[in-house]
N, C-alpha and C positions, 0 to 999 in steps of 0.2 A: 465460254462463260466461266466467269472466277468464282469459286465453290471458299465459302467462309463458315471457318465453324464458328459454334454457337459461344455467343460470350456470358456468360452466368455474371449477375449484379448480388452485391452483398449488400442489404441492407446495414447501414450502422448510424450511429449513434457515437459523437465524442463528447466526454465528459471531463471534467478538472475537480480535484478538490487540493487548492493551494496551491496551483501550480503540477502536482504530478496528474496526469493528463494519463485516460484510458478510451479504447477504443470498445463499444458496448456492442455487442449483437444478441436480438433475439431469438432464441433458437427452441422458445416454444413448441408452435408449431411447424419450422422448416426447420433441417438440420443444414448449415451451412458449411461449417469448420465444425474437421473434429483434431483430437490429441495430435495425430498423427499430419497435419498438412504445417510443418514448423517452418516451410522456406516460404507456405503464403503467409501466414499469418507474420514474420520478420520482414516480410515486403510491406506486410499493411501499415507495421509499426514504423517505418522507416519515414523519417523525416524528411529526406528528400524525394525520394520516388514513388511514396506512399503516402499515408494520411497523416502519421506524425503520431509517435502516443511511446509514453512509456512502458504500456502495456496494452491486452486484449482481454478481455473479459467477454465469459458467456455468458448469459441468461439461460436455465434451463429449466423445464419442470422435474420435481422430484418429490416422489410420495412423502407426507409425514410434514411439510414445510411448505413455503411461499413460492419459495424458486432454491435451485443451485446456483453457485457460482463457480465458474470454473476460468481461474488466471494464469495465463498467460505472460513472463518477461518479453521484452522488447527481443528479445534473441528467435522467439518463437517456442521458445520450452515453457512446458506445465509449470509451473512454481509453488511456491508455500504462500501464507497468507499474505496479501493487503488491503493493508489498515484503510489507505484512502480509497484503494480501488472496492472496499466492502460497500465504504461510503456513499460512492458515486454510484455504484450499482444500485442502494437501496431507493438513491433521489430515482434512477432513471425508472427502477420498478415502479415506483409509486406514480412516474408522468405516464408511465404504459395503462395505468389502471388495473395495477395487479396488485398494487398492497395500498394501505389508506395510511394511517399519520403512524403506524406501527409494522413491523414484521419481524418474521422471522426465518431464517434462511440456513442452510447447510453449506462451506466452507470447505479446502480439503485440509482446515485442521480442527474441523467441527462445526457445531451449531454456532451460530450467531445471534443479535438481535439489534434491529436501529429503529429511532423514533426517529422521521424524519418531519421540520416545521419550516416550508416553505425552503429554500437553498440554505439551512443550517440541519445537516444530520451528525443523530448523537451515534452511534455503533458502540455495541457490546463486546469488548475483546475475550481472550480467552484468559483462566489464569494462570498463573505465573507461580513456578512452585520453585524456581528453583533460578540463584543468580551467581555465579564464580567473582569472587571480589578479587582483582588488584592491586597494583598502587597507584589509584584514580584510574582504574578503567574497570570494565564489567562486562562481563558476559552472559546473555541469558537469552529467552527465545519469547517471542513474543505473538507468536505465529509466523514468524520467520525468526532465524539465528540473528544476531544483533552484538556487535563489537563496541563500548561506548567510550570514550576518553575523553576527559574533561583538559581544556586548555584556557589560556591564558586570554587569546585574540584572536579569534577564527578570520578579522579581514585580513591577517599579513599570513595566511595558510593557503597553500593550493592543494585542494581538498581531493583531487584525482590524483596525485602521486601521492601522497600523502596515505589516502586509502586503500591505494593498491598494493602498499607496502607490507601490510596488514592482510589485507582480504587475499594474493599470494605469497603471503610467506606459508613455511615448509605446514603448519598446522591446517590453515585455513585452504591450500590450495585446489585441493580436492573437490569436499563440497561448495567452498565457498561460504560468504561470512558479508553480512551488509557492515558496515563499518560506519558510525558515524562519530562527529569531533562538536564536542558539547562547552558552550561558554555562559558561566554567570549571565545575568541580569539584574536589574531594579526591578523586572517583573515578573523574573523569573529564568527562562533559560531559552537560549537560540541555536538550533540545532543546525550543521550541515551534513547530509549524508551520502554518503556512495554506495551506490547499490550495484551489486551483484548479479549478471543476468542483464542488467544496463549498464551495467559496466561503465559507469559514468557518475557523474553527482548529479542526483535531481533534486528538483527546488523543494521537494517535500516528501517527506518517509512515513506512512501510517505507525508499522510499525517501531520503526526507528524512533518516531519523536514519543510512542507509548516508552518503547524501550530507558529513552536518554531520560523522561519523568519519574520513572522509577527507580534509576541509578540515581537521581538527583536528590531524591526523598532517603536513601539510602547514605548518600554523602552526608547529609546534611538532618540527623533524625531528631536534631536538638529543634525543629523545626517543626516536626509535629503532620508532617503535609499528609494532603486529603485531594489537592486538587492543585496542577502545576500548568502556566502558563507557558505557552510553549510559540517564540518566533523563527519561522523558515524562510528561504528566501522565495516563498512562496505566497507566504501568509502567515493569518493568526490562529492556532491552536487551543485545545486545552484537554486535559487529560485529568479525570478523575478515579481514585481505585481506595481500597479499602487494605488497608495490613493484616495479615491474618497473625494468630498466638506465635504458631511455626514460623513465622519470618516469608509467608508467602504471600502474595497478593492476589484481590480478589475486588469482583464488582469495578472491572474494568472498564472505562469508559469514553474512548476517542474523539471528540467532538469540533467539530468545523463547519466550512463551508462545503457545499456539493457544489456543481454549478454547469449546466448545458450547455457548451459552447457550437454544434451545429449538427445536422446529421446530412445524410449522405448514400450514394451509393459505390463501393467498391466496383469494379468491373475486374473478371477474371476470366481467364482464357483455358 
């Protein structure tokens, strides 16, 4: 008789907001994944063998707040914050029936808040105290580190070597550095980014396109901005924040689409 072990089902949940696409699991009441399983959770995210995501997101309970969130790169390592993945988690909260049209939640770079209205959630970023200026680029952190450079024509750019030029050169090569390449508009500004950890360009940067809206506001202060329209090849953004006296920013606020695209059982051996 042939003796088979036992195969464990992860329940999940995939999510997009603009195109960066995450993998949700509840982990409420089961603990499924933890910090330390980086080769499952890089199998989950993997596009071909796995479910496909640019990242993993936990759900967790945690005193004081709604839920944790705990992210996950496509690599399988803990990361610093995202902007979309805060998003997606807040729609998927609210479809669990853990939070109603408001929350608020813990981060591993602090508290957060998102009103979410049907598949448009707004999320509360963190602030911004501090940005290294250029000659048209920027550097500053937005819940993750953020590389900004304003060009000319982002479609004659190939935005993977281009950003990896960047994200390992001799400064960046260590921690690492999301990079993205920022172009006028008539409606404002169209971001491409390459992320770090995805080691790749994805169609949309939470972070990154807060980032490129506050270097743009910065470029351009004869303009006064309040709120910056922001397109990916993902989608449509928008990005609102407040100037402080100090030159820092504040009442940050990343707004888009959420959106469920199926859920699912992993199976694991």
């Amino acid at each position: 008789m042939l003796a088979f072990k036992a195969m464990k089902k992860i329940p999940f949940h995939k999510y997009e907001g603009t195109g960066n696409d995450f993998v949700m699991v509840d982990q409420r009441q089961l603990q499924y994944l933890t910090r330390q399983d980086t080769a499952l959770i890089e199998r989950m995210c993997d596009r071909r063998f796995g479910i496909g995501a640019d990242g993993l997101i936990l759900l967790q309970s945690i005193e004081g707040y709604d839920f944790e969130m705990v992210y996950f790169n496509s690599d399988g390592r803990e990361s610093t914050m995202c902007g979309n993945g805060g998003r997606c988690i807040a729609a998927f909260a609210h479809s669990l029936g853990v939070v109603g049209e408001h929350c608020r939640f813990l981060a591993i770079d602090g508290p957060h808040e998102a009103n979410i209205n049907a598949d448009w959630v707004e999320l509360k970023m963190g602030d911004v105290t501090d940005v290294e200026i250029g000659d048209g680029s920027f550097i500053l952190n937005t819940g993750s580190p953020h590389y900004v450079v304003f060009v000319e024509d982002l479609s004659d750019m190939n935005i993977v070597e281009s950003g990896q030029v960047i994200r390992y050169s001799d400064r960046f090569r260590g921690e690492g550095i999301n990079v993205n390449f920022v172009e006028k508009t008539t409606e404002g500004i169209e971001v491409a980014t390459y992320e770090r950890g995805v080691e790749d360009e994805t169609l949309s940067c939470g972070t990154g396109v807060t980032a490129a809206a506050i270097s743009f506001s910065l470029l351009s202060p004869d303009l006064n901005l309040g709120e910056v329209g922001v397109s990916t090849k993902g989608g449509k953004l928008k990005v609102r924040f407040e100037k402080k006296a100090d030159g820092g920013f504040e009442n940050i606020w990343l707004c888009g689409p959420a959106r469920r695209v199926f859920e699912g059982e992993y199976p694991t051996v």
